[in-house]
Every structure is written in C-alpha cells, then in structure tokens.
KELOMAR-138227 format. One record per residue: y, x, z of N, C-alpha, C, O, CB in turn; residue in three letters. Coordinates in steps of 0.1 Angstrom, whole numbers, plus 5000, padded with zeros to 4 digits. Glycine has a CB too. Example, Ala and Ser with C-alpha at 12.3 -4.5 7.8 and 13.67 -1.06 7.14 Angstrom:
<pts>
4943; 5132; 5078; 4955; 5123; 5078; 4967; 5132; 5078; 4967; 5142; 5085; 4955; 5113; 5090; ALA $
4978; 5128; 5071; 4989; 5137; 5071; 5000; 5129; 5079; 5011; 5134; 5080; 4994; 5141; 5057; SER $
</pts>
This chain:
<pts>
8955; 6564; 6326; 8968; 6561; 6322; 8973; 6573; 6314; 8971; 6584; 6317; 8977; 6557; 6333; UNK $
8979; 6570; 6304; 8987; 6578; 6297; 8998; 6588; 6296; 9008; 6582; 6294; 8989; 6573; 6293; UNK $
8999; 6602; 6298; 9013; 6608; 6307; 9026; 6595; 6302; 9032; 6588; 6311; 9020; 6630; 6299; UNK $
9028; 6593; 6287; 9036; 6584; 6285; 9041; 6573; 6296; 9052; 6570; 6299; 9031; 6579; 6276; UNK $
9029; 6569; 6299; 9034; 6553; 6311; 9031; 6560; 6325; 9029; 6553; 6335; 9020; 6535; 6309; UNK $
9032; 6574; 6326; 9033; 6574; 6344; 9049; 6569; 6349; 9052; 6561; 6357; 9029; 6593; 6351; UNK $
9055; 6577; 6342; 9070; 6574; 6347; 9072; 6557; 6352; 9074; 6554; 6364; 9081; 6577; 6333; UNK $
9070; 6546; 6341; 9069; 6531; 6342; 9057; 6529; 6356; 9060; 6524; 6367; 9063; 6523; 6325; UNK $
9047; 6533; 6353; 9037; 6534; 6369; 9042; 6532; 6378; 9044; 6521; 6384; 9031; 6545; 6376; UNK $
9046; 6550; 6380; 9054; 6554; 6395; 9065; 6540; 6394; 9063; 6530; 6401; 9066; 6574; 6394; UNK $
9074; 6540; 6389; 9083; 6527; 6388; 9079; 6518; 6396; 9082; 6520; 6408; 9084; 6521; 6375; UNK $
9070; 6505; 6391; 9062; 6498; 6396; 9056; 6497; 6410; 9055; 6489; 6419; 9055; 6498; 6389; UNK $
9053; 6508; 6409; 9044; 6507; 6422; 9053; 6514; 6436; 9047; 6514; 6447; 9027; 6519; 6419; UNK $
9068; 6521; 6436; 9075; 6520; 6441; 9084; 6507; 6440; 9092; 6508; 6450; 9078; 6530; 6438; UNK $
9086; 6498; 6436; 9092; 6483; 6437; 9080; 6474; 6440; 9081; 6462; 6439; 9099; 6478; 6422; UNK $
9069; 6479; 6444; 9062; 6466; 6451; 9059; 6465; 6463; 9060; 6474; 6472; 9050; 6463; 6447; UNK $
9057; 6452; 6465; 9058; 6448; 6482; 9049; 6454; 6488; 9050; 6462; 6497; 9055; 6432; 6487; UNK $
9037; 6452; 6480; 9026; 6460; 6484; 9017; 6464; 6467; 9017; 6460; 6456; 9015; 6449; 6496; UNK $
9010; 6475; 6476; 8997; 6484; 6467; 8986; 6483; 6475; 8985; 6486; 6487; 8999; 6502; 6463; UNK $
8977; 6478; 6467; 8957; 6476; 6468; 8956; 6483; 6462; 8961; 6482; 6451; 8948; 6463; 6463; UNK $
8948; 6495; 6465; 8938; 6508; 6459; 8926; 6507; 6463; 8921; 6511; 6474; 8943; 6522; 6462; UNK $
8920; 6501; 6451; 8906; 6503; 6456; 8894; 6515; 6451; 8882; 6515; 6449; 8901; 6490; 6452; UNK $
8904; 6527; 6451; 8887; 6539; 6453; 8886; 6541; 6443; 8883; 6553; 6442; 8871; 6535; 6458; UNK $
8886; 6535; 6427; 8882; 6541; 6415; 8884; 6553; 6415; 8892; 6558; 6423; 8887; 6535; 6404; UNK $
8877; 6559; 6406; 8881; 6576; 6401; 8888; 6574; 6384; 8895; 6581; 6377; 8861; 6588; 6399; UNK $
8882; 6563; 6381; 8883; 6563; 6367; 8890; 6547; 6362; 8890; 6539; 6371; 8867; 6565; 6359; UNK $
8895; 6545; 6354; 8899; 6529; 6350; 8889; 6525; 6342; 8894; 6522; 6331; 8913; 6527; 6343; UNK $
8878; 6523; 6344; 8867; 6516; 6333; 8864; 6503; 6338; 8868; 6497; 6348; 8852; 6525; 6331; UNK $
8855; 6499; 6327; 8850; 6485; 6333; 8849; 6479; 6343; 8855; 6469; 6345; 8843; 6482; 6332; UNK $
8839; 6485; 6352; 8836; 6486; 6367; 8850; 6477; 6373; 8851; 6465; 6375; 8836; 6505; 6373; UNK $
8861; 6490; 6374; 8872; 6489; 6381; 8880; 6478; 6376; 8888; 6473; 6384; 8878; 6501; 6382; UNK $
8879; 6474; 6363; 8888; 6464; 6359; 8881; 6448; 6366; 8889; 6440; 6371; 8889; 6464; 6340; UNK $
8862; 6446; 6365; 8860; 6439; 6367; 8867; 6438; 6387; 8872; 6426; 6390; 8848; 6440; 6360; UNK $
8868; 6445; 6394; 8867; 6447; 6409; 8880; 6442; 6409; 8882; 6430; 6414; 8864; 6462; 6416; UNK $
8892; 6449; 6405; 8905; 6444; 6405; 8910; 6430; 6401; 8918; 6423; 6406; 8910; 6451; 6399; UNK $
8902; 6428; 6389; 8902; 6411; 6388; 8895; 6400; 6402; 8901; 6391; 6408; 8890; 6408; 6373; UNK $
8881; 6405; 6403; 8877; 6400; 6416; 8890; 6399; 6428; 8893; 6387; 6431; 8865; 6411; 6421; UNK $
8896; 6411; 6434; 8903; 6415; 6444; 8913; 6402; 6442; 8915; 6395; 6451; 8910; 6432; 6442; UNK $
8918; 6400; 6430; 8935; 6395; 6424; 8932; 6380; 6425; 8942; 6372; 6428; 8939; 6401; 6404; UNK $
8917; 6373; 6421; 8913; 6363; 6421; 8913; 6356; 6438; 8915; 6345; 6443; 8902; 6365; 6413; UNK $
8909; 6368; 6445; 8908; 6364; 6457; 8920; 6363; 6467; 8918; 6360; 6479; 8899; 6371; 6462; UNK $
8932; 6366; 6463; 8941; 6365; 6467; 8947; 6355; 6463; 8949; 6346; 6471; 8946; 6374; 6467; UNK $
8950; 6353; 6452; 8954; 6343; 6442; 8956; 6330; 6449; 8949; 6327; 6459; 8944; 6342; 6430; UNK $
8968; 6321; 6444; 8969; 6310; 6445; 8966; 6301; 6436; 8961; 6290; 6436; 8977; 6308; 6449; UNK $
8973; 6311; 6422; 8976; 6309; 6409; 8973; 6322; 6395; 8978; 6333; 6396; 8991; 6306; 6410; UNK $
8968; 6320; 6389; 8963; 6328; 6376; 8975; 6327; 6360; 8974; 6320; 6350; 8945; 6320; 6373; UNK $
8985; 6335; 6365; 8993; 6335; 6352; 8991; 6343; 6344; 8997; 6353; 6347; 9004; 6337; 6353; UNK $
8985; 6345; 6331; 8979; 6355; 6326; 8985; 6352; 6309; 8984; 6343; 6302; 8962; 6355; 6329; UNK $
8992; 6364; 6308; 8998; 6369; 6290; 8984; 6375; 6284; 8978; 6386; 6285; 9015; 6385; 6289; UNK $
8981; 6357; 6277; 8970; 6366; 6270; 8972; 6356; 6257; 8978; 6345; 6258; 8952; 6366; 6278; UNK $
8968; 6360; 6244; 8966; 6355; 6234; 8957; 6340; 6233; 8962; 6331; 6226; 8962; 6364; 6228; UNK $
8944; 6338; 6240; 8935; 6333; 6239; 8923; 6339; 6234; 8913; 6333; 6234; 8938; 6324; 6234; UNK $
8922; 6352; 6229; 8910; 6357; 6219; 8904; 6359; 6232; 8908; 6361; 6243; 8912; 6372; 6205; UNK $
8889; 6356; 6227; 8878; 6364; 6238; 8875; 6383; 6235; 8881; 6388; 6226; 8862; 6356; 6236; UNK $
8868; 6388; 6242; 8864; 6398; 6242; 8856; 6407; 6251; 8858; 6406; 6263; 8871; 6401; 6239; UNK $
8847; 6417; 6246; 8838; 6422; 6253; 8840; 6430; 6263; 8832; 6436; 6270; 8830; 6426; 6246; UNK $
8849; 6430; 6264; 8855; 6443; 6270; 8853; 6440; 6290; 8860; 6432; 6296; 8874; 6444; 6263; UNK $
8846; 6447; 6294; 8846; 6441; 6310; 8858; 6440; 6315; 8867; 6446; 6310; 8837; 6451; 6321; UNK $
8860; 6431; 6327; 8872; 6429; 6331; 8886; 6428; 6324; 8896; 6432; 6330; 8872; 6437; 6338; UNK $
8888; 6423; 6308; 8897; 6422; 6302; 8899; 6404; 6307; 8891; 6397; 6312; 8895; 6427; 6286; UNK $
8917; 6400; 6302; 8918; 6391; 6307; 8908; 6378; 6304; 8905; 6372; 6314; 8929; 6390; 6305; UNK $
8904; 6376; 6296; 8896; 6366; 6292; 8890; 6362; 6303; 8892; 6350; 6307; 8887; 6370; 6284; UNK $
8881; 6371; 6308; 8869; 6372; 6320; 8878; 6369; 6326; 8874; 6358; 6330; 8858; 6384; 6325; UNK $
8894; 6373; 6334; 8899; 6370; 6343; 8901; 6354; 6344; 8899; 6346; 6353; 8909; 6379; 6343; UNK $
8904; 6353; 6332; 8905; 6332; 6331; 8896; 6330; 6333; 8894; 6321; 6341; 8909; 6322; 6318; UNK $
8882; 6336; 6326; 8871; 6324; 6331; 8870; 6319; 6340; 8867; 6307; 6342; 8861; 6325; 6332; UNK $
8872; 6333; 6353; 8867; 6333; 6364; 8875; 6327; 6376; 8869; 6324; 6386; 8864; 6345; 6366; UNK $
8888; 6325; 6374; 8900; 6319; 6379; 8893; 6301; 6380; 8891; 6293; 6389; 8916; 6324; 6366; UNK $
8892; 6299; 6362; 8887; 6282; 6361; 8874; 6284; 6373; 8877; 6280; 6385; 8879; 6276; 6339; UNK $
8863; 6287; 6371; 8853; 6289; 6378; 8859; 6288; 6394; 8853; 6279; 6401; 8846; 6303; 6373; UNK $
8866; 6292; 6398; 8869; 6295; 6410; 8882; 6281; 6417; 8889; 6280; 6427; 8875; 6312; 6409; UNK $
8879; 6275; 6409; 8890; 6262; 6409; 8905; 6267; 6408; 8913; 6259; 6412; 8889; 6252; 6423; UNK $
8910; 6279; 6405; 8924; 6280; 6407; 8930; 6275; 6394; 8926; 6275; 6382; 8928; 6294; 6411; UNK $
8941; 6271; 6399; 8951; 6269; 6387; 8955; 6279; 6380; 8956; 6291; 6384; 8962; 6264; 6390; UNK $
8956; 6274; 6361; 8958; 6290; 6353; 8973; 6284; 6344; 8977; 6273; 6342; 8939; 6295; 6338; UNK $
8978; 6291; 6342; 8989; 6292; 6329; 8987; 6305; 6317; 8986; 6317; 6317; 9005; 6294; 6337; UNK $
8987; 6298; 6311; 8981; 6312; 6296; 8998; 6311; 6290; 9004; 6301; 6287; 8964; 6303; 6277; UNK $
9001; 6324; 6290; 9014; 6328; 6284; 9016; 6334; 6272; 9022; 6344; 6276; 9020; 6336; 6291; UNK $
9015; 6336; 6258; 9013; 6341; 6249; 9028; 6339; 6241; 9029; 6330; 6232; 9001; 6336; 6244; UNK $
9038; 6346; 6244; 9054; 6344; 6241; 9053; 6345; 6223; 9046; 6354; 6219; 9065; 6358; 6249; UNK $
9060; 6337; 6214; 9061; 6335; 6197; 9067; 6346; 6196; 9078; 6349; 6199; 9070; 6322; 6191; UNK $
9053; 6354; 6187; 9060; 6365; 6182; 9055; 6376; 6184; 9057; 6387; 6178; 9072; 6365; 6185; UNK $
9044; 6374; 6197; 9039; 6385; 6204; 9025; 6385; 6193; 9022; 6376; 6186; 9036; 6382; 6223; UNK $
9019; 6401; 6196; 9012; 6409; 6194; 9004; 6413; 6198; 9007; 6417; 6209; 9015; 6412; 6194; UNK $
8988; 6418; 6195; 8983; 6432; 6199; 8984; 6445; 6195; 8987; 6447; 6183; 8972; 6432; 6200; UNK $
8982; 6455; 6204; 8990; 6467; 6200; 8995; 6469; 6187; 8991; 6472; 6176; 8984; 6476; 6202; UNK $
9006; 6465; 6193; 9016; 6466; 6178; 9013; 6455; 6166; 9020; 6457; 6155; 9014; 6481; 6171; UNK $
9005; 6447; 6167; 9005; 6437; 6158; 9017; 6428; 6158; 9016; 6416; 6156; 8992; 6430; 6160; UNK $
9030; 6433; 6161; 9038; 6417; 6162; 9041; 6412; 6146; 9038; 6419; 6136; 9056; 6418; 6171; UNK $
9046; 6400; 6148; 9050; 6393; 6140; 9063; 6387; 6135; 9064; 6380; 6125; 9045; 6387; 6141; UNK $
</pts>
C-alpha cells in the first residue's frame, strides 16, 4: 500500500466489524489469490465493481467472479456510467 492510502486503510479497518489477516508479508498474487479464496468462503453473495475486462493478473477481480460462478454463489457486476481505470474516466 501506498503511504498515500494508509490514512483511508487505518480508516477502514478501524470501522469494521471485523479484520481477517491472513500472514502475507507482501500483497502479491499469492495473497490476492488466498483473500479471494477466504472472501468466497464466507460469502453468501459476490458484489464486485468491476468493468467486465479479463486479466492476468492473479487474484484480480475477474478470477474472483469466476470463482464465485464456479462455486454456485450469486454475483452482481457493478460498473457505475462513467467509471474508469486508473484514471481513465469518461
């Protein structure tokens, strides 16, 4: 994480019910794929702001939807008019 977004972090993670920490040292693939795993398995429901694009990237949302359909949960894809990737808006 970025010094920029610790402040918003700390934020967050002081307003939640709860925090799951699972052990990473680093935020790479690995850990994105595990946290998706973790999130799926709790899950009732898969609401995910994503565009639709695929990509290679381990544990980005994509793989999170696949794996949600795969897993029979219900998904909602949120992609609000107007939205962007970094900084691409419109």
């Amino acid at each position: 994480m970025s010094p920029a977004h610790a402040e918003t972090f700390d934020r967050l993670v002081e307003a939640a019910d709860e925090v799951v920490v699972l052990g990473h040292e680093r935020a790479d693939g690995q850990a994105y794929e595990d946290v998706n795993r973790v999130l799926l398995e709790r899950a009732d429901r898969l609401i995910a702001v994503w565009d639709g694009e695929s990509s290679t990237a381990r544990g980005g949302t994509a793989t999170a939807v696949a794996e949600a359909h795969r897993a029979g949960l219900p998904v909602d894809v949120v992609w609000p008019e107007g939205a962007g990737r970094s900084g691409e808006h419109t």
